[in-house]
C-alpha positions as CSV (number, residue, x, y, z in Angstrom):
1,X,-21.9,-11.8,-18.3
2,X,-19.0,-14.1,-18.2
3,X,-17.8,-13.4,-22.0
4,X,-18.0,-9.7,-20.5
5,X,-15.7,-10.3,-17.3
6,X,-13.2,-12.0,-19.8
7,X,-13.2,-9.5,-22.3
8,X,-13.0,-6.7,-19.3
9,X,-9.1,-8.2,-18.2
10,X,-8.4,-8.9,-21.3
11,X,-8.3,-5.2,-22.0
12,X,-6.2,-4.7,-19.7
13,X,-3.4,-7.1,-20.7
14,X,-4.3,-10.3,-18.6
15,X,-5.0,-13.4,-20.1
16,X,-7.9,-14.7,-18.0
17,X,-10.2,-13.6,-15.1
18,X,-8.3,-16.0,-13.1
19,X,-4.7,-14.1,-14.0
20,X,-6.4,-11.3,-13.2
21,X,-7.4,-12.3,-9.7
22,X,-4.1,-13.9,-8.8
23,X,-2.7,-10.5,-9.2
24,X,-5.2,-9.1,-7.1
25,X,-4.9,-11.3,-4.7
26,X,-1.4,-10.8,-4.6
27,X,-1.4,-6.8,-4.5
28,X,-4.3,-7.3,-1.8
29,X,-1.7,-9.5,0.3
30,X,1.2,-6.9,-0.3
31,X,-1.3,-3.6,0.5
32,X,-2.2,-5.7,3.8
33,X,1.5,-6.4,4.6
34,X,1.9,-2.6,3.9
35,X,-0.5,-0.9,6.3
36,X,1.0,-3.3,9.1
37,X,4.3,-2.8,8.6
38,X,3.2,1.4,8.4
39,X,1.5,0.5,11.2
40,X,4.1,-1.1,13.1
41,X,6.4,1.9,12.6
42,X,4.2,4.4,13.5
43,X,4.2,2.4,16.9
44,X,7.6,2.4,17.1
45,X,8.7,5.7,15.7
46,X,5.7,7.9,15.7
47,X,6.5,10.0,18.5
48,X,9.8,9.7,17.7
49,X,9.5,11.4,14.2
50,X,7.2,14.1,15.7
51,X,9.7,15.0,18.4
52,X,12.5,15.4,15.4
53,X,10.5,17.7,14.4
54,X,9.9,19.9,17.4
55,X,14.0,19.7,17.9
56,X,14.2,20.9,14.1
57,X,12.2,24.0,15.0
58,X,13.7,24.9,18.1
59,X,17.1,24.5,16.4
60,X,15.9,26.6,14.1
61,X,14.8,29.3,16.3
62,X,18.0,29.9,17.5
């Protein structure tokens, strides 16, 4: 099973099951950063953003 993991990352271009989880490790720590800094503006600015566009189609109304 191991000889199959190995030869699974090695198809896709990483040199060992341990590369391969460093990377994921790393895009799992950036994806989490992600969602909390999306989350964090949504606090911040969701309201915000939806009231723009309210004002965008009254302005356009008139």
């Amino acid at each position: 099973m191991k000889k199959r993991l190995s030869s699974i990352v090695r198809e896709y271009k990483f040199d060992s099951v341990q590369a391969f989880y460093k990377e994921f490790d790393a895009a799992k720590k950036e994806n989490l950063e992600y969602q909390v800094a999306c989350a964090e503006y949504e606090k911040i600015y969701g309201e915000k953003a939806a009231d723009s566009v309210s004002v965008r189609d009254r302005l356009h109304k008139h």
